[in-house]
PALO-190538 format. One record per residue (C-alpha): y, z, x. Coordinates in steps of 0.05 Angstrom, whole numbers, plus 5000, padded with zeros to 4 digits. Layout:
REM PALO-190538
YZX ...
END
This chain:
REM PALO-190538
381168537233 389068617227 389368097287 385467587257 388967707190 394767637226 392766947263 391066757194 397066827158 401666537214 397365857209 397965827140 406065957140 405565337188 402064867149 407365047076 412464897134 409764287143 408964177069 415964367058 419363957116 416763337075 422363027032 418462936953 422862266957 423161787022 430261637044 434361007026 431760427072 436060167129 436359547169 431760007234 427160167173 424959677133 419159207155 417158727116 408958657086 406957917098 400357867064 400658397002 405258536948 405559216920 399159116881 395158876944 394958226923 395657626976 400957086946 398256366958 400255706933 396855346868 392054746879 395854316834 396553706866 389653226837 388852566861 393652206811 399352676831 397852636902 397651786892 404851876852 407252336921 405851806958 407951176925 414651556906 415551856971 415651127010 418550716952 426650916954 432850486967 430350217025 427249556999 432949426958 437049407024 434249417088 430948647083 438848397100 437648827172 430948617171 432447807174 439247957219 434748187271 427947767261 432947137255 427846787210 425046837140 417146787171 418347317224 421747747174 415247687124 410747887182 414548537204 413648717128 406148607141 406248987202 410349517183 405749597125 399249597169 403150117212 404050547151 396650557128 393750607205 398651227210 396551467145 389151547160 390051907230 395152357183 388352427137 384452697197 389853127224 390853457143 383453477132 382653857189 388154327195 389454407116 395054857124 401554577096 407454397144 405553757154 407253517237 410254247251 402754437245 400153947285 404554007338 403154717338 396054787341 395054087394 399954277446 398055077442 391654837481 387755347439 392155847479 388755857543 394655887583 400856237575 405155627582 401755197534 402955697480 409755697499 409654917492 406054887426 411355357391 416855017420 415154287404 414554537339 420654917331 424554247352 420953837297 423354377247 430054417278 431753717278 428953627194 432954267177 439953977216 438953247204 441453337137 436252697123 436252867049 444652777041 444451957048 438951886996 443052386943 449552006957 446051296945 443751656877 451151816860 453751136886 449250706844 449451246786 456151176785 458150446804 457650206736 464150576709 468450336765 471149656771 472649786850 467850166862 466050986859 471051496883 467251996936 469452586893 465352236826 459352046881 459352776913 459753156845 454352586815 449552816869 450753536871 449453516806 441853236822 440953646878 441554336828 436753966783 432053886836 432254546868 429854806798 425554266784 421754526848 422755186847 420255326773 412854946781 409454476829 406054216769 412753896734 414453756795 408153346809 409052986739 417152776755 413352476806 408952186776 413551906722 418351586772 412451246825 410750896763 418750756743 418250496820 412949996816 416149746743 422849616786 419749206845 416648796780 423048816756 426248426818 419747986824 421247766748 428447626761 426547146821 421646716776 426646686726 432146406773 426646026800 424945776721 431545476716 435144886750 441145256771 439745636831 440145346913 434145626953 435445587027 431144947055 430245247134 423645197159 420445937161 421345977234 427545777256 431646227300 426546637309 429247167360 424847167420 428447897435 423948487442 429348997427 430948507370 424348627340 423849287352 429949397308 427848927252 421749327254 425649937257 428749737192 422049577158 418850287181 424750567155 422850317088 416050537090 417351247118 414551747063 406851627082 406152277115 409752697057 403852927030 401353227089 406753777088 403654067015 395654007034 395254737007 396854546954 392453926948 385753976897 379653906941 384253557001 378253297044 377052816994 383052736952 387252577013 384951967047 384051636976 390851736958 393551507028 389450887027 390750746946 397850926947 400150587010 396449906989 400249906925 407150036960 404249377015 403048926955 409749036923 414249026977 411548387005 412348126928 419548336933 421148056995 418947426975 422947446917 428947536962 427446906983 426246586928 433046756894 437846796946 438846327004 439446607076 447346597078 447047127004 441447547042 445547667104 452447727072 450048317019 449549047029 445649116958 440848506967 437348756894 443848736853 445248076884 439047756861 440548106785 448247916785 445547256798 440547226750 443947586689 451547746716 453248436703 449348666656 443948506702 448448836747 447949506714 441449516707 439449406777 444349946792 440950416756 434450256776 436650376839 439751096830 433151306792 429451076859 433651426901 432552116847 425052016867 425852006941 430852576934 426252976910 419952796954 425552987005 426753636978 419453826969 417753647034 423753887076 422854597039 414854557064 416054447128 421755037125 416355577101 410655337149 416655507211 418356157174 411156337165 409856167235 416456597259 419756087283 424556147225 428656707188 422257177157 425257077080 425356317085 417356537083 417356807019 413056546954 414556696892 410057196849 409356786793 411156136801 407456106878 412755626902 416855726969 423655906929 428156176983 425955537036 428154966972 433655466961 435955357029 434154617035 438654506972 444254777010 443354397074 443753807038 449053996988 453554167068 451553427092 453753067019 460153487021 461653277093 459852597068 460252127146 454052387177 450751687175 451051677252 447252317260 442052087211 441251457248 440851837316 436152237285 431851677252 432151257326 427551787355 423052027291 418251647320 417252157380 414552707334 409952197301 408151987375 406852727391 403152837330 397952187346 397052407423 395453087391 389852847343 386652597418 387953247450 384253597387 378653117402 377253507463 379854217457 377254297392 370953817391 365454427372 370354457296 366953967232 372153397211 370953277140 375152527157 375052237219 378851607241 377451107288 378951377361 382550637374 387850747314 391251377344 391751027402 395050437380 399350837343 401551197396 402450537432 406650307380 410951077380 412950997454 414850177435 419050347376 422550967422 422650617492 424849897471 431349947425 434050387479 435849777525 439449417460 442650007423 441850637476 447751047440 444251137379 437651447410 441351847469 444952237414 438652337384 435252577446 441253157447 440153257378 433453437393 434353877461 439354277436 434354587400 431454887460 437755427469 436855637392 429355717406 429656137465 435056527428 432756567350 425456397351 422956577415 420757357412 421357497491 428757267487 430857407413 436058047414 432958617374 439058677324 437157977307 430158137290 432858707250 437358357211 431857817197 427958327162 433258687129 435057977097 427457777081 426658547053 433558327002 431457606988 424057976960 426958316925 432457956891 428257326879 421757656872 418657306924 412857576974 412857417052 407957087078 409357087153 402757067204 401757627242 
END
């Protein structure tokens, strides 16, 4: 018995050893330590975003996501290139088709991968191959790392802001804006929009909303000005037949149509918030097919009034074809108003720009591809905080550096290769994932065209202006060093990983955000 008393009490002075050796209060986290939760906060809840997007809001993203300063310049390009008033008109038509064709194999590819991220998902999931081979996972990510990287370094938001402050701002200079007024002018918007999105999708939604309507109002605007020139006796419409010198130059109308796509870029915005879209299988192709139409009919009625009001020497010889037609019509007070139409257009597609770009940063985060607190949500407000926090300040860097319009048009040249990827990846799905329902399904022959037209609109300007798209071709591969480095977890250095975590673990906490990195 005193043995087995004795066994007895030695095992229980272990176990209050064990008891003891336990701190009552965890040590102070470190950088090794921490690791963050993705899918819980502290009450076990999963963060998600709010469905607030209905099919009027969705309509407004749309209409005031395409709709921005580029009809109010672009149609001078447009008729350098074309040559001719009648080829010019139908590159407005086509570009418009293009737009609505894209925008229904864009319906097919949100309906059926609903998570948000827009071509970053798409890319993804098509070129992944359903991960049956090691490369093709390595593929997938990597092709979608290089859409993110080239939207996050692009600075594409910067020229819109800076057209805000320019027009914003024109009227109070005789001689034109000083950069310092333009810079601090669109600063200024840009903090106004970071809280605009990070506070609520909803107000966000309605700005929208507000200003796709303010849009339409300001393409009626310019039609009204042309009938009223047109009303009175003292205006000289150019007499040219609508086909003469017409270029018979490929490259030639590749660029003009360059120019029109340009304007009509924006009908794939959406796509990058489906998560956040009410009842998306249904809600999206209606607003893709209502909102785009709209945007067709009033372009076409504002190029027409172009040249309605302005003969072809006024067209080619102004930067600011819209304030030309209302300096004409009312001098400057007409003027001043175009002016401001104008800024308010370019406020709407600054902020399409900001929603989107700060999408398309979460769905890389969440996917790892990106710092881990860039993948945060906000507790309350379920927004993506720290990723429009950090698209603000890429933007604010490109308006302070203020000449980057050579990188955004290198960037712009090949654009069209994601879009191209994304169309030959709606096929691939078609096969690899054939067994999975589509609740909208497009035409097999429309993804092909489109990506017909892709490898036209990359392939073709190369022969006429090759600089342009070569420096956008680097832009693009020398993303492939920072994803084998950053994103890439065989390669990434383990401090770097650390410190990612450590940061996400800070940015949590200080913005009360929850990660919502996969797994």
């Amino acid at each position: 018995m005193d043995e087995v008393e004795l066994v007895s009490l030695m095992r229980s002075q272990e176990l209050s050893d064990t008891e003891v050796a336990d701190p009552p209060n965890p040590p102070a986290q470190t950088c090794d330590d921490i690791r963050s939760s993705p899918s819980t906060s502290t009450d076990g809840a999963k963060v998600t975003f709010k469905k607030e997007l209905t099919l009027v809001h969705s309509i407004g993203f749309i209409i005031n996501g395409i709709i921005g300063s580029g009809i109010f310049i672009t149609t001078t390009y447009v008729l350098q290139y074309s040559g001719s008033m009648g080829l010019t008109l139908i590159l407005w038509v086509v570009g418009g088709l293009i737009a609505m064709a894209g925008g229904l194999c864009y319906c097919e590819l949100g309906t059926f991968l609903p998570q948000s991220g827009g071509d970053y998902t798409y890319i993804k999931e098509a070129y992944s191959f359903k991960n049956r081979w090691k490369w093709s996972t390595f593929l997938g990510s990597l092709l979608a790392f290089l859409y993110s990287w080239v939207n996050v370094i692009s600075f594409g938001t910067a020229p819109i802001v800076i057209a805000f402050g320019r027009y914003l701002a024109s009227p109070f200079f005789e001689c034109g804006a000083q950069i310092l007024v333009v810079r601090l002018f669109a600063i200024v918007a840009l903090i106004g929009l970071c809280a605009l999105n990070s506070l609520s999708v909803k107000w966000s939604a309605r700005m929208m909303n507000m200003l796709s309507v303010f849009k339409v109002l300001a393409c009626c605007f310019i039609v009204a000005l042309a009938l009223w020139r047109l009303a009175t006796d003292d205006f000289v419409t150019s007499n040219y037949p609508p086909f003469d010198n017409t270029t018979k130059s490929a490259s030639s109308i590749a660029l003009g149509l360059y120019q029109v796509l340009f304007a009509y870029s924006g009908w794939n915005n959406l796509n990058s918030s489906t998560e956040e879209v009410q009842n998306v299988s249904k809600t999206l192709p209606k607003a893709v097919v209502i909102g785009v139409s709209i945007v067709i009919v009033c372009y076409m009625c504002v190029n027409l009034s172009y040249f309605v009001a302005l003969s072809y020497r006024d067209i080619l010889l102004s930067d600011t074809i819209a304030l030309r037609v209302a300096y004409r019509v009312f001098g400057n007070v007409g003027e001043v108003a175009a002016s401001l139409i104008v800024s308010l257009s370019a406020f709407g597609s600054a902020n399409i720009s900001i929603f989107f770009t700060s999408r398309v940063m979460f769905a890389s985060a969440r996917g790892g591809q990106l710092p881990d607190l860039l993948s945060g949500l906000h507790r309350t407000w379920k927004t993506p905080v720290p990723s429009v926090l950090a698209a603000t300040m890429v933007v604010t860097v490109g308006v302070l550096l203020g000449s980057i319009e050579s990188l955004i048009d290198a960037y712009s040249a090949v654009s069209w290769v994601f879009y191209g990827l994304s169309f030959l990846g709606l096929i691939i799905m078609r096969v690899t994932h054939k067994e999975k329902h589509r609740p909208y399904k497009v035409w097999l022959c429309v993804p092909v065209v489109m990506l017909l037209v892709s490898v036209y609109l990359v392939v073709v300007p190369l022969f006429q202006k090759p600089i342009p798209s070569l420096v956008g071709f680097a832009v693009i591969l020398s993303g492939v060093p920072v994803y084998l480095l950053v994103a890439c977890e065989r390669w990434r250095p383990r401090a770097l990983g650390r410190l990612s975590e450590y940061l996400a673990h800070q940015t949590n906490s200080l913005l009360n955000t929850q990660s919502s990195r996969e797994q």
